[in-house]
N, C-alpha and C positions, 0 to 999 in steps of 0.2 A: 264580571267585576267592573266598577263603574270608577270612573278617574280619581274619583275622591275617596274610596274605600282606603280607612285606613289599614297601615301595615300591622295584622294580629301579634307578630311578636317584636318589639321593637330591639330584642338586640341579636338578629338577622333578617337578611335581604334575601329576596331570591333575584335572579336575574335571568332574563329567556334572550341568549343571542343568535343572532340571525346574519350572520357574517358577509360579505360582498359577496364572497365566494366561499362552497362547503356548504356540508349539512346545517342544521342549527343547532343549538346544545344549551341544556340548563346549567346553572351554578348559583351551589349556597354557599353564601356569603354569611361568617359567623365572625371574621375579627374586626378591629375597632375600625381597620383603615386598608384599602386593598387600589393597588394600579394596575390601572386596564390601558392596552397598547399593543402596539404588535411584537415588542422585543419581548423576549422569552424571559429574561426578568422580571416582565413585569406578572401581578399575581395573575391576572385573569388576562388570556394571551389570546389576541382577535388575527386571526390571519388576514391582513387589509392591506393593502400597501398605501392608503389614502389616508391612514390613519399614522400621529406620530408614534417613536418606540414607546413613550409614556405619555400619554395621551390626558388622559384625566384621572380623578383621585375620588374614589366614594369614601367619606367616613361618618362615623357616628358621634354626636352629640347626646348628653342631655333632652336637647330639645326633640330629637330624632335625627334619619338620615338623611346629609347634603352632600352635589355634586361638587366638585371644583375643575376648572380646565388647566391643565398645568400648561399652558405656553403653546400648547399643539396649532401646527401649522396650519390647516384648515376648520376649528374651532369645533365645536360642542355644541348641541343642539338641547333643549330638554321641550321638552312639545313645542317645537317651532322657534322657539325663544334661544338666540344666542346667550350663552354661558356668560358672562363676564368677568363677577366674584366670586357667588357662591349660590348655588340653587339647593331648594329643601325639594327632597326625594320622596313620593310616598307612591303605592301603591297603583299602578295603572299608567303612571307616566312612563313617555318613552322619551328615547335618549338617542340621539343620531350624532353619529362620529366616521368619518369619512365617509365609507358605504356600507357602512353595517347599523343595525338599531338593534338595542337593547331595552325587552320590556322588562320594567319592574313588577315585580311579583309578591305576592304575599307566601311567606314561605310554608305557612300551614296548608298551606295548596299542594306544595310540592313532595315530594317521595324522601325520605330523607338521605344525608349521606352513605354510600356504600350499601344501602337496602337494596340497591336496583346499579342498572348501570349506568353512569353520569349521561351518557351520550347512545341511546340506541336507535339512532337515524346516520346515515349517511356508513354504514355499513364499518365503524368504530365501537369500541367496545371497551370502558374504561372500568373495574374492578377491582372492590380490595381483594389485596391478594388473600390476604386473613381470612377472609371468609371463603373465598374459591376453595382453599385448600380444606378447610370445615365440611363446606360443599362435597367434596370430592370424596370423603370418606368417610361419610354420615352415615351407612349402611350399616346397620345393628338389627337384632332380633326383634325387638319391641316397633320397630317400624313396617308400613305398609309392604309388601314386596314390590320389587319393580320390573317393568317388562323385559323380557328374555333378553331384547337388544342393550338395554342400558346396564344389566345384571353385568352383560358378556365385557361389555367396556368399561364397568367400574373393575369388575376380577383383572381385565388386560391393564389397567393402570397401578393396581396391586402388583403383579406382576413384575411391571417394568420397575416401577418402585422398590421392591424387594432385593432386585438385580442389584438395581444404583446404591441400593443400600451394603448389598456385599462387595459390590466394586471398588467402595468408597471405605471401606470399611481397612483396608489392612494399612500399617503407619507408610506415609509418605509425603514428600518435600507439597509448598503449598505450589508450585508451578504445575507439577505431575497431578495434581489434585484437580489443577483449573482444567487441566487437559481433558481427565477423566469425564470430570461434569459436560466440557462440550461432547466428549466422542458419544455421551450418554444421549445427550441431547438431538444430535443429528441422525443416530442410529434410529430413536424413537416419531422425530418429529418430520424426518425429510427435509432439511434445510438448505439455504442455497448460501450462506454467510452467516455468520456466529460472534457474539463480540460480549466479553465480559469485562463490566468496569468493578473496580474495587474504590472505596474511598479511601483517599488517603490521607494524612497525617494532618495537612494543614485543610481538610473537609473540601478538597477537589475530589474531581473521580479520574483515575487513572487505567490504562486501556492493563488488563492482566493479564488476558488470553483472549487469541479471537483466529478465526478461522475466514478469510476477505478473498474476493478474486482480486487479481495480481493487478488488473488495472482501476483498484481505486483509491483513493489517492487518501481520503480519510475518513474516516470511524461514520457509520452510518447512522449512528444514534443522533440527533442533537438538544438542544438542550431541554428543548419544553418537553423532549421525550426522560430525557435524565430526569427534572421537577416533578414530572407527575408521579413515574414509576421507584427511582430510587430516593427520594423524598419523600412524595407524599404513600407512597406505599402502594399504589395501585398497580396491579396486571393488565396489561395495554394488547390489544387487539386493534389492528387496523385492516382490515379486508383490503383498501384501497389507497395505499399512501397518496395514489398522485391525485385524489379527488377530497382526501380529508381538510376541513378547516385547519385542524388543528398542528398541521405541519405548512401548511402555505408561506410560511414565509423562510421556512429551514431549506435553505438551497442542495445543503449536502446532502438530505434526503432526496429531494425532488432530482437531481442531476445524476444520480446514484443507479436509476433506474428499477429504484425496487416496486414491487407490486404490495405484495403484502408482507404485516410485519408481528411479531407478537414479544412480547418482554415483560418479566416478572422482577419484582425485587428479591435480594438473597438477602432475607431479614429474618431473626428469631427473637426471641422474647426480651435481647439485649438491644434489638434496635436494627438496622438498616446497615450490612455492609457493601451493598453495592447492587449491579442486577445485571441480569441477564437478556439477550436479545436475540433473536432470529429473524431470518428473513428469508423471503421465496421473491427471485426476478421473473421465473416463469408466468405469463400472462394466463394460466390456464389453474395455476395451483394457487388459492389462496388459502391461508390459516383459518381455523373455526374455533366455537366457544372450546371445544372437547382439548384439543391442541393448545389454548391457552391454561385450561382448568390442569392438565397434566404438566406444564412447564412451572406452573404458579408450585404445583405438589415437587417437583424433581429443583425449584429451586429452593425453597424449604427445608431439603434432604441437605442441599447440597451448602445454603447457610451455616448449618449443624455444625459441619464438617470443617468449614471454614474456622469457625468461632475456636473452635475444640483445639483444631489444630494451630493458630493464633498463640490461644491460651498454652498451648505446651509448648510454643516456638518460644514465647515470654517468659513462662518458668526457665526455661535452657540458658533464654540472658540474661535471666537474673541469676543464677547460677555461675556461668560462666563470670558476670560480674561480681559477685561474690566471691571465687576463686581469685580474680584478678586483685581486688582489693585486699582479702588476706595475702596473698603474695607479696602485694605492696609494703602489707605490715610490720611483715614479716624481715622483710629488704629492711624494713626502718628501724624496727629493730635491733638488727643488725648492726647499724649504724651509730645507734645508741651504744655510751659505755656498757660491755656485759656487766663489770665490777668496778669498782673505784680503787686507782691507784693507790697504793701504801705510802705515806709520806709520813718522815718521822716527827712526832711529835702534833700531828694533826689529823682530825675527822671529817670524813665527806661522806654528803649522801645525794644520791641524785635519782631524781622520778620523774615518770612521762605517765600520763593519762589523759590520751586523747580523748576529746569531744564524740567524733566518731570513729571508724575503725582505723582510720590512720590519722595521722598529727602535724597541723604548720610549726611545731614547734621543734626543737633541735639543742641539747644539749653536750658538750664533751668537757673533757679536765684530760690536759696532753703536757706531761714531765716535757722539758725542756731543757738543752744546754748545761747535758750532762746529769740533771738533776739539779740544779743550780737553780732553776725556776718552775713552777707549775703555772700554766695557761687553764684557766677557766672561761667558758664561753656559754653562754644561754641566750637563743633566740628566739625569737617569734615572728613569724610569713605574715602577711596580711590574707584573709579567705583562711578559708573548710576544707578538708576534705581533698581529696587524689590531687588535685591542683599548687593545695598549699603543700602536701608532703613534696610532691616535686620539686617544687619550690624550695625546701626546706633540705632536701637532699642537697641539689645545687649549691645549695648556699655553707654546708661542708664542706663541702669539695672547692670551696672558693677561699676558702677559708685556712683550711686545710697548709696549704704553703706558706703564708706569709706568717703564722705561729709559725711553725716548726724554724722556719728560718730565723728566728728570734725578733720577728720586727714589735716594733714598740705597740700598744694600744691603737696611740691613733694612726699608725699605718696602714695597721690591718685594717680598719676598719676604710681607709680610702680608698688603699686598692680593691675591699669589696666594691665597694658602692661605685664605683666607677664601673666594674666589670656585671654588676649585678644592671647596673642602669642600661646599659649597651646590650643585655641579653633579656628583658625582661617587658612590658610593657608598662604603659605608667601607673594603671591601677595596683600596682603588682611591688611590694617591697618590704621591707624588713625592718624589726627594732632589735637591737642585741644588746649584751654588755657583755665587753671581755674585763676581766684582771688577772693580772700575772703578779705572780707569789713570789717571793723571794722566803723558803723555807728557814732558813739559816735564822734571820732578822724580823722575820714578818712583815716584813715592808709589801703592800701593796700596790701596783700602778692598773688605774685601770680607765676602760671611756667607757661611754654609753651615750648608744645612738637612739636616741627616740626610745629609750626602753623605760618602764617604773622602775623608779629609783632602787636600789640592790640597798637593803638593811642592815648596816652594819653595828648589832647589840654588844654594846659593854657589859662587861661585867657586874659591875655595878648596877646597871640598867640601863644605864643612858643609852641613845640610840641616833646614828648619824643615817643621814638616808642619803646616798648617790645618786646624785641628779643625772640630768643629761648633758653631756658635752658636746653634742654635736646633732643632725638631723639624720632620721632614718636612714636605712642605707639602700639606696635607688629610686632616690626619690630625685636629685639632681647631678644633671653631669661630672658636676663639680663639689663636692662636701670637704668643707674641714673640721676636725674630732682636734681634740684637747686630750691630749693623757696626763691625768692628776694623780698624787699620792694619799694614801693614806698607811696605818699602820695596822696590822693585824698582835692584841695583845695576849698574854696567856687566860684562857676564858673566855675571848671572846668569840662570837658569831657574825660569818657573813655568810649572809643571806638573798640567792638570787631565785626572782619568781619570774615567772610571767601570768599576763593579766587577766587570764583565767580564773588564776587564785584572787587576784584583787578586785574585781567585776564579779562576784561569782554575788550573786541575788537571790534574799527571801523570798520567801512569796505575797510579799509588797512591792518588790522591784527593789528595796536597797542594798543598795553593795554592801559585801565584805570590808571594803577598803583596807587602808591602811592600818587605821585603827584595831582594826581585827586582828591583822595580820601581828600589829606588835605588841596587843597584849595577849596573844596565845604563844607567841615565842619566848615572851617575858618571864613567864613561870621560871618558875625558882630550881623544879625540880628536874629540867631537862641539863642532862650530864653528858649527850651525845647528841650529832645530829641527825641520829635514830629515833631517838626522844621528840624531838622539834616535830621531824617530821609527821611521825604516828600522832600527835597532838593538832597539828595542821590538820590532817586527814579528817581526824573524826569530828573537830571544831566544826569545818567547814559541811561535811553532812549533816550535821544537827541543826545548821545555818540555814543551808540552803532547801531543808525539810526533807530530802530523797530525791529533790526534783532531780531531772537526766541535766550534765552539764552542757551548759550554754557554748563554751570556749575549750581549749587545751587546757590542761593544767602541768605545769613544767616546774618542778624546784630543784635545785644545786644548793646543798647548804655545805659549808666551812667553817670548821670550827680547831682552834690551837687550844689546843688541851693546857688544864693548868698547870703549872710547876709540881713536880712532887714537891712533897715535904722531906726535909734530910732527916 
């Protein structure tokens, strides 16, 4: 190939590096942009120490591909010529970067990925695992037969497989699992240290199980060994750790003392949960393809198992979560009126229809002072869900004493908000409205903190709406609430929601509002707040078209029956 040949396919590179020290090794280059350097982050990892951790940058244009020098200490070479800006890459040029050079290649030259093995000089062995294991148990009737010896060692790895598979096989916690797969592994393979990383939550790898002599101090994998195998998927064979390129610059290996090393990923058709590793210090035992081809099979086996048992560990919390959360409901429930006090001369109805299985919202109606008065009280948490019912519990039970002790509107609502403020954090707080009834007179007193206005329908039709008196409750240290009057007449209706009902949206995004709200209570024909409410209900589904509610929906309604007639 002559320097000006161009590159046959322009969106891949090949590249032949030839490292200070180590074998040498090809790589095809297919994404737009790849860093080459000695830190294990970078894509294509040179073991050099003259070279910097991110050395220089190949990517692709339009026009074709150019080098860049990122900043590296001792500079970039491209045939001779120092780097400065930006050099155009084609075919035949070489590239010197500390002590190492890298020829450019045309990659129709080259073997393609995973067909062959990345690296088979320097007694390194890099393999997708995918096809090893394909490999390994390709043996069917329709093919050639194969010689006595390979027969005897594909049946021996059926065999050991067979085992691992009934070993693995009866329910067990996933630690006892990791265990199994090493004792499987050392039994099979003669090992001298064993180390299985799992990935975890936030896409690190975390050490699960591993079997180490007592004097070493940490994990023998390091990273470029993670990137190849539990990343990009490849079964890793090293004959020789202390003479490979490809760990020269990983100390923990090198200092470790190990000889040879082999490690497969524990991947199934869902992806990559981590992998496996062994290793021989003996100078005299090193691993072979046959010992790689059976670890790449027994960790396959042993993915399965992993995944399976994941997925049934998940089912169980979700379950157990699901228990927890009807419990909860159930608890709230509770807490809710079972039935609406008898008060003479008046109708109450009260409903709760959480959003999800449990509710930020909180309703009661608590006879007072003998009967003398009824406290009405409807709130609503800010937030969804386990958080807001807590929330929403607490905030009874805060509540709870200064009704009963007869305090005014705007008491209770100080002494919440002070004590909700001191226990809660600042995203976190409430809107309510209490009124307290005076049976006898109909006299109402009531406040509202941050709440939509409580509807109070005349007879007649007209309609007063209860503002807010005062600001949510835990929202600052210090709140002061107004307690106002009004009057409750024979016929009339009071009306408390929360904003579930008034926010509750077509399938255009428009609210319910207010407007909704009071010409469906306006009907002529509702004689109870039985009525009101079964007409709320079905207004608002034919509203909102079936859609799942957005919010809680919480109504308390009130209504003083009208006079008989003599």
């Amino acid at each position: 190939m002559t320097e000006d040949a161009p590159i046959s396919n322009s969106s891949a590179l090949g590249l032949h590096v030839v490292p200070a020290e180590g074998p040498p090794f090809d790589r095809l280059i297919g994404q737009e942009a790849v860093v080459i350097g000695r830190s294990s982050k970078a894509d294509v990892m040179i073991g050099d120490r003259a070279m910097s951790r991110e050395h220089a940058r190949l990517f692709r244009t339009q026009e074709g591909w150019f080098l860049e020098d990122m900043g590296s200490r001792n500079g970039t070479l491209v045939n001779g010529q120092r780097v400065r800006q930006l050099a155009p890459i084609k075919a035949g040029d070489l590239v010197c970067m500390g002590g190492s050079t890298l020829r450019i290649l045309d990659p129709a030259r080259m073997a393609p990925e995973g067909g062959r093995a990345e690296s088979a000089s320097g007694g390194a062995l890099l393999r997708r695992a995918s096809e090893l294991v394909e490999e390994s148990g390709s043996t069917s009737p329709g093919e050639e037969p194969r010689d006595e010896e390979t027969l005897r060692q594909y049946l021996g790895h059926l065999r050991i497989l067979n085992e691992v598979h009934k070993s693995l096989s009866r329910p067990m916690a996933l630690q006892e699992l990791l265990d199994l797969i090493l004792d499987a592994a050392f039994g099979h393979l003669a090992a001298d240290e064993g180390l299985i990383l799992l990935q975890d939550a936030g896409g690190g790898y975390r050490r699960a199980a591993a079997r180490l002599n007592s004097d070493l101090d940490e994990p023998f994998v390091s990273r470029s060994l993670i990137h190849e195998v539990a990343q990009r998927g490849m079964a890793a064979l090293v004959k020789d750790v202390q003479t490979d390129a490809r760990f020269a610059d990983s100390d923990s290996i090198l200092r470790s003392g190990i000889r040879s090393l082999i490690a497969a990923p524990l991947q199934d058709a869902e992806g990559c949960l981590g992998m496996i590793a062994l290793t021989s210090r003996t100078a005299v035992r090193s691993f072979g393809e046959e010992e790689l081809a059976l670890l790449a099979s027994l960790a396959s086996v042993a993915a399965l198992r992993i995944r399976n048992l994941s997925l049934v560990e998940e089912a169980a919390e979700r379950r157990r979560l699901q228990a927890e959360v009807e419990l909860a409901r159930r608890i709230q429930v509770e807490l809710l009126p079972d039935r609406m006090p008898e008060i003479q001369g008046y109708g109450l109805f009260g409903g709760n229809v959480p959003s999800r299985w449990v509710s930020g919202d909180y309703y009661e109606v608590s006879p007072r002072k003998e009967g003398k008065e009824v406290a009405l009280l409807l709130a609503d948490v800010s937030g969804k869900g386990l958080g807001a019912s807590l929330l929403a519990a607490s905030l009874e039970a805060l509540c709870a004493a200064p009704i009963e002790a007869g305090r005014e509107p705007h008491q209770i609502f100080e002494r919440v908000s002070l004590l909700l403020y001191r226990r809660t954090p600042p995203e976190r707080y409430a809107t309510a409205f209490v009124a307290v009834l005076e049976p006898e007179t109909g006299v109402i007193r009531f406040a509202n903190a941050g709440h939509p206005p409580a509807l109070l329908l005349r007879r007649g039709g007209e309609a007063e709406w209860l503002g807010a008196t005062g600001p949510p409750l835990g929202l600052f240290p210090e709140s002061a609430y107004e307690t106002r009057s009004t009057g409750l007449d024979p016929g009339d209706f009071l009306i408390l929601y929360s904003d579930g009902i008034s926010e509750a949206s077509d399938r255009e995004g428009e609210p319910f509002g207010r407007e909704g709200l009071l010409a469906t209570c306006s009907l002529p024909e509702h004689h109870h707040p039985h009525d009101v409410a079964r007409a709320l209900e079905e207004t608002l589904e034919a509203y909102c078209g079936g859609e799942p509610h957005a919010d809680d929906r919480t109504l308390l309604i009130l209504q003083r029956f009208p006079a008989q007639a003599p």
